[in-house]
Each structure stands twice: as structure tokens, then as C-alpha cells.
C-alpha positions as CSV (number, residue, x, y, z in Angstrom):
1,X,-18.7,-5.9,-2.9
2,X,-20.9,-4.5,-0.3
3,X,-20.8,-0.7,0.7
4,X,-22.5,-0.8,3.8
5,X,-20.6,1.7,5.8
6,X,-23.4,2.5,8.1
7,X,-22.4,-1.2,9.3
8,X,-19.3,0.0,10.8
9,X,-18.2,2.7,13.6
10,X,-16.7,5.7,11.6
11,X,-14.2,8.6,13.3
12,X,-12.2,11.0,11.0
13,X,-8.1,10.7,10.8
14,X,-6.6,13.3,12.9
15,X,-3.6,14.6,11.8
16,X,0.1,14.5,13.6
17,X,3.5,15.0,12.5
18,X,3.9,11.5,12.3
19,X,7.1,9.2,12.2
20,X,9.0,10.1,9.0
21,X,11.7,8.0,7.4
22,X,15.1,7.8,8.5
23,X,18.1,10.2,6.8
24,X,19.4,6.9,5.3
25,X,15.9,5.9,3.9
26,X,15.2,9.3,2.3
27,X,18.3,9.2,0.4
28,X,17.4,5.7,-0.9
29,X,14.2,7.1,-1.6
30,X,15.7,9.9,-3.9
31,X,18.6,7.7,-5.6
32,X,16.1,5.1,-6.8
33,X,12.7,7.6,-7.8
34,X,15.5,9.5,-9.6
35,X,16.7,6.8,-11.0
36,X,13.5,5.0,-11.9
37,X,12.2,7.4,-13.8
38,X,15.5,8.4,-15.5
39,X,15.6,4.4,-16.9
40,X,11.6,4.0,-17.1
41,X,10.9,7.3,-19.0
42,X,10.4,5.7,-22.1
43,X,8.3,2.8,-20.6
44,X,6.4,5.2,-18.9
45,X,5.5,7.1,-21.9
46,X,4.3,3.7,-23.7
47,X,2.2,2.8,-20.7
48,X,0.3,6.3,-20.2
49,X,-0.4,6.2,-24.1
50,X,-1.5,2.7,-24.1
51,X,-4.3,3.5,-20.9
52,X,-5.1,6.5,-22.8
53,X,-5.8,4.8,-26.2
54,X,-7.2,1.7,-24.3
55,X,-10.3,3.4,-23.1
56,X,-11.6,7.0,-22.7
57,X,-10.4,9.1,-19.7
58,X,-7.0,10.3,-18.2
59,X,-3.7,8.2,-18.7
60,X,-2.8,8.6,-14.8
61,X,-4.9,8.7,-12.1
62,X,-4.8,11.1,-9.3
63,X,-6.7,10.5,-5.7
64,X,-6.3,11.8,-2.5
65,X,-5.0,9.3,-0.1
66,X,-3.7,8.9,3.9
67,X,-0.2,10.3,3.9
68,X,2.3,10.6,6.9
69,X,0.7,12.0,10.1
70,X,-2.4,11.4,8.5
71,X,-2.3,14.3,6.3
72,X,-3.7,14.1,2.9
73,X,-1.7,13.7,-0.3
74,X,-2.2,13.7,-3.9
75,X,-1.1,10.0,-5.5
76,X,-0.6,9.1,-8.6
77,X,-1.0,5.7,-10.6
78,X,-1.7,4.8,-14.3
79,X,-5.7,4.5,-15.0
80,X,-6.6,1.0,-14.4
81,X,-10.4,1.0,-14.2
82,X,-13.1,2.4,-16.4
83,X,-14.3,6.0,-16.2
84,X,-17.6,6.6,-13.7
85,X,-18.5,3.6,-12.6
86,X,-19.0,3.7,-8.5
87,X,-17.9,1.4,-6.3
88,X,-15.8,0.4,-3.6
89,X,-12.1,1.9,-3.5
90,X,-10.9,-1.6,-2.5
91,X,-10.1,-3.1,-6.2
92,X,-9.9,-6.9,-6.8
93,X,-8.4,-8.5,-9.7
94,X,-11.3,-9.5,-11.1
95,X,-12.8,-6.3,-11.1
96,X,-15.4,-5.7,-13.8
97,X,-14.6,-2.3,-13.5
98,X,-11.1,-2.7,-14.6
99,X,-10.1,-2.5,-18.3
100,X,-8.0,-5.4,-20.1
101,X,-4.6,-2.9,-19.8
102,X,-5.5,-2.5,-16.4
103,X,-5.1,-6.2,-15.1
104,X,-2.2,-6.4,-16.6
105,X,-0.5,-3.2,-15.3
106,X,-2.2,-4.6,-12.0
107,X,-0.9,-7.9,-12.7
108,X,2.8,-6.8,-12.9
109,X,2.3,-4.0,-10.5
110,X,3.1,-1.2,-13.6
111,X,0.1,1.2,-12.6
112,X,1.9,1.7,-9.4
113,X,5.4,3.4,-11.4
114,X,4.0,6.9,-11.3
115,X,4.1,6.9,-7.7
116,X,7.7,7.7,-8.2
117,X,6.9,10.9,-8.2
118,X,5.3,10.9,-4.7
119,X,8.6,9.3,-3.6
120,X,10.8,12.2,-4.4
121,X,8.1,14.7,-3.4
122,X,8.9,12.9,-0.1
123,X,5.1,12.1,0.0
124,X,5.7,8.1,0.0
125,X,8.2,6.3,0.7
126,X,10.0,2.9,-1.3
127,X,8.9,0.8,1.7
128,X,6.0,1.2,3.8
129,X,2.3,0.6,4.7
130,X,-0.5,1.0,1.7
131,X,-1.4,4.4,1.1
132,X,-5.2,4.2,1.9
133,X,-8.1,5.7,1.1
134,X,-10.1,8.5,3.3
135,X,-13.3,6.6,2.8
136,X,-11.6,3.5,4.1
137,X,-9.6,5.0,7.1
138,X,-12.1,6.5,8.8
139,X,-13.5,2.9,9.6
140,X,-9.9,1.6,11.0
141,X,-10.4,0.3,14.3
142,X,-8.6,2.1,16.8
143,X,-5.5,0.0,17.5
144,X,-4.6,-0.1,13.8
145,X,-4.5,3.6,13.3
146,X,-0.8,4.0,14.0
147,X,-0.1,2.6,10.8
148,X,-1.4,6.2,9.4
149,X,1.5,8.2,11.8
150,X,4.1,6.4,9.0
151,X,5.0,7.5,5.4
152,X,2.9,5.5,2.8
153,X,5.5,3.0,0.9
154,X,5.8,2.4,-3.0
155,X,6.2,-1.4,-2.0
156,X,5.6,-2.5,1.5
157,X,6.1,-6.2,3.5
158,X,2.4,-6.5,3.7
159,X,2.3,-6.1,-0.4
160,X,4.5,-9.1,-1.0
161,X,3.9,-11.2,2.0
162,X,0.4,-11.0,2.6
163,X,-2.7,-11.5,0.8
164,X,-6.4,-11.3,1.5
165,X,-6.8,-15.2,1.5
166,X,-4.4,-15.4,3.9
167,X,-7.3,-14.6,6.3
168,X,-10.6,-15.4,4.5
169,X,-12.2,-18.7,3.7
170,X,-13.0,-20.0,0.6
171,X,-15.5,-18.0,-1.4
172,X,-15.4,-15.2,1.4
173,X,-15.3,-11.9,-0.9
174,X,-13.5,-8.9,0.0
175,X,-16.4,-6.4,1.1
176,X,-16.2,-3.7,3.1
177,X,-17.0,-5.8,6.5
178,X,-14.5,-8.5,6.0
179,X,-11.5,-5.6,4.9
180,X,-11.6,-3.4,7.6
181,X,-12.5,-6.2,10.7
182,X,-9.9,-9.3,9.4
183,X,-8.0,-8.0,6.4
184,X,-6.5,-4.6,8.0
185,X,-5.4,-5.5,10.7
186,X,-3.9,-8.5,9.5
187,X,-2.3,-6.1,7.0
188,X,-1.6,-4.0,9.7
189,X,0.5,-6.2,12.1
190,X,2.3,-8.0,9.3
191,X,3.8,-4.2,8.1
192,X,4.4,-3.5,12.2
193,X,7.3,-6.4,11.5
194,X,9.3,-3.8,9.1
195,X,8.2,-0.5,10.9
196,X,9.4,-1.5,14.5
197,X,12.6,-2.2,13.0
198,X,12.6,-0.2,9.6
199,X,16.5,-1.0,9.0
200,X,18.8,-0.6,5.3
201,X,19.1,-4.0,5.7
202,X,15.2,-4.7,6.1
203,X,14.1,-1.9,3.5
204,X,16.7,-3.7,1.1
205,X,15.1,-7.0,1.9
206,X,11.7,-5.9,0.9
207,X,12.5,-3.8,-2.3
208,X,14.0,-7.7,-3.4
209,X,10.7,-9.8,-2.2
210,X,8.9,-6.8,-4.8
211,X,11.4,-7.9,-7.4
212,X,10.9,-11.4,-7.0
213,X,6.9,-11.1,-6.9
214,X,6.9,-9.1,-10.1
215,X,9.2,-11.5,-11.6
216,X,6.5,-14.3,-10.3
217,X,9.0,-15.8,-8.0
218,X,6.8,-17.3,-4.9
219,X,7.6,-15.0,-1.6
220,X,6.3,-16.8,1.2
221,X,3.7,-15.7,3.8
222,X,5.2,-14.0,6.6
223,X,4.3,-15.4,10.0
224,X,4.9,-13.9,12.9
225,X,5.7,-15.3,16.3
226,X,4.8,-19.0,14.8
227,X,0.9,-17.5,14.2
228,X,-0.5,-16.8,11.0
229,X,-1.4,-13.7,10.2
230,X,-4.5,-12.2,12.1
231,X,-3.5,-14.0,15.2
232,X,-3.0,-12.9,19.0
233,X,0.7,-13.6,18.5
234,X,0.7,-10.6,15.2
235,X,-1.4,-8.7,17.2
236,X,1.1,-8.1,19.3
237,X,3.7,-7.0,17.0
238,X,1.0,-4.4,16.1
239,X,1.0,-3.0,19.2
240,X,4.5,-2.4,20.1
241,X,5.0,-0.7,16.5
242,X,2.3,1.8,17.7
243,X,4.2,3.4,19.6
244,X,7.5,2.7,17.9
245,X,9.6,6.1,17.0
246,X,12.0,5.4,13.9
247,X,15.6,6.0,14.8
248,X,16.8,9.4,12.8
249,X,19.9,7.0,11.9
250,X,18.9,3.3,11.1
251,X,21.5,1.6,9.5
């Protein structure tokens, strides 16, 4: 994966107050990270010993990452990759850098569970845009950086109904060029589709497509205005969910 960075225009994320969940989608945020880690405790323990007797460094891993407003938060995962080898913070699945428990935690999205936690810290949400990376964000083209005014999501539309070769040829790999010019805002526009109307009902419907894709059900591609992602007609989504406000009392 290339890191050319110096290949791309670069502007620091300023920070807001940004657009916060509704009162109805906090509480589902609390009921289930309660919850989840109430019935997961014990699964959670055999995970984090598991990546800690797998390979040598921490069970969970901690990294700073985009949070609502743009504000930076701690998140948490279980350690899927080695310990210091570099490289770019976009992880593939075949990774060399990952470790043989870490494509499977990866593989049935395990290494994500700790980020429970963040969810009843009110630092993440259950549904909602990735959670990226400062060395990433800076690069986001302008018209994609409203995604960063909305709380980061456990599980989001764009997790379950869109994937990188959804917009890149054959062979293409997944450096930095091709993530931040075609992949993000690709990503972007398909997550403006929940966020312009971030309903129960909606929020609901994508906790179930995370069910189903864990379970290896197939949850189709979302299109968008009869375009594939990446097109004019997504595009447009994008733009009316940037300057979207969340109602305070979304059904």
C-alpha cells in the first residue's frame, strides 16, 4: 500500500459541536452496550486472552480516532495486527501485518466488541460513519468532511452495504490515492442515506444487515438514486446530509 501523502492536499479537522444522536438513539445506545457486555463478558475475556497469548503486545488496542465534531477520542478494539510494524492505518484482509487470530476476529467483526465501551461513554454510537483515523482525515476532500460533524457508529450502512470493490477495478489495491479520491466518498454518500434520515426504524434496520453479515448472510449493495455507489446521483445524497441537523426526537 502506498503512503504517499505528499500526493494529496492536507488541512487539519476543525473541531465543532457537531450533530449528536437523537434522545431515542442514545438510549438504544445504552440498553444494548449495557447489555452487550453484560452477555459478552465471558467471550470477551476468552478473546483478550487468546490475542494476548497469540502474539506479544496488548490484548486491546487503543488509538486516537475522529469523534463527533471532529474532536478526538480514545477507541478501543482487540489487537489484530503484529506489534511495530509501520504502515498504512487502512487495514486489508490480507494484511501481512495481521496475526492468524486477527483475521478471524476481523473476519467475524469480534475485534470491534470492545468498542462497547465507547458506546456507553457516549463516544460512538451503534450506527454511524467509520470512526477514522487523524492521519487519514486530514486528506478528506472538502465535501466529505461533514461526515466528521456526526457521532462515529459501532456498525454503520456503509460497513454492511458497501465495499471497496464496489468502486475499484480488478487488481486496483487500496492505497492511499485510491481511499481517499474514490473509496471515501463513496463511503461517504452511501452513510449520507442513514444520516439524512437517522430514524429507530432505520437504525433498527442496519443493527439487522450487521447481524446478517456476521452471520454470512449476503446484504446487498446499496444503490442510491438507481447509480452505483461513487456516482453523480450518491453524490448528491452526500450533499444534502451535509447540512442535515438530526431531529432531537426521531422516531
Amino acid at each position: 500500500m502506498s503512503e504517499d501523502h505528499a500526493a494529496l492536499p492536507s488541512r487539519p479537522v476543525d473541531p465543532s459541536d457537531g450533530v449528536p444522536p437523537s434522545r431515542a438513539r442514545r438510549v438504544l445506545d445504552v440498553v444494548g452496550a449495557v447489555a452487550g457486555l453484560l452477555l459478552l463478558s465471558v467471550p470477551l475475556l476468552v478473546v483478550f486472552a487468546l490475542v494476548k497469548l497469540s502474539s506479544r503486545g496488548p490484548g486491546v488496542f487503543r488509538q486516537t480516532r475522529v469523534g463527533q465534531g471532529g474532536r478526538p477520542f480514545v477507541m478501543y478494539k482487540f489487537r489484530t495486527m503484529r506489534q511495530g510494524v509501520g504502515g498504512l492505518t487502512v487495514t486489508a484482509n490480507c494484511d501481512p501485518r495481521l496475526t492468524r487470530i486477527g483475521k478471524l476476529l476481523r473476519q467475524w467483526s469480534l475485534d470491534e466488541l470492545p468498542q462497547l465501551v465507547n458506546v456507553l461513554r457516549g463516544q460512538m454510537t451503534l450506527v454511524g460513519p467509520r470512526p477514522e483515523t487523524y492521519d487519514l482525515a486530514v486528506h478528506y476532500p472538502p465535501d466529505c468532511r461533514w461526515i466528521f460533524d456526526h457521532r462515529p457508529g459501532l456498525t454503520g450502512v456503509s460497513e454492511v452495504r458497501f465495499r471497496d470493490f464496489d468502486v475499484l477495478g480488478p487488481g486496483e489495491e487500496v492505497d492511499l490515492v485510491n481511499y481517499i479520491e474514490r473509496i471515501v466518498p463513496a463511503r461517504v454518500a452511501v452513510d449520507a442515506v442513514y444520516l439524512t434520515d437517522p430514524s429507530m426504524r432505520a437504525t433498527i434496520g442496519a443493527i439487522w444487515d450487521t447481524v446478517k453479515h456476521i452471520l454470512g448472510f449476503t446484504v446487498p449493495p446499496l444503490q442510491v438514486g438507481g447509480a452505483g455507489p461513487g456516482t453523480g446521483a450518491v453524490q448528491e445524497t452526500a450533499a444534502h446530509a451535509a447540512a442535515a441537523k438530526e431531529p432531537g426526537s426521531a422516531a
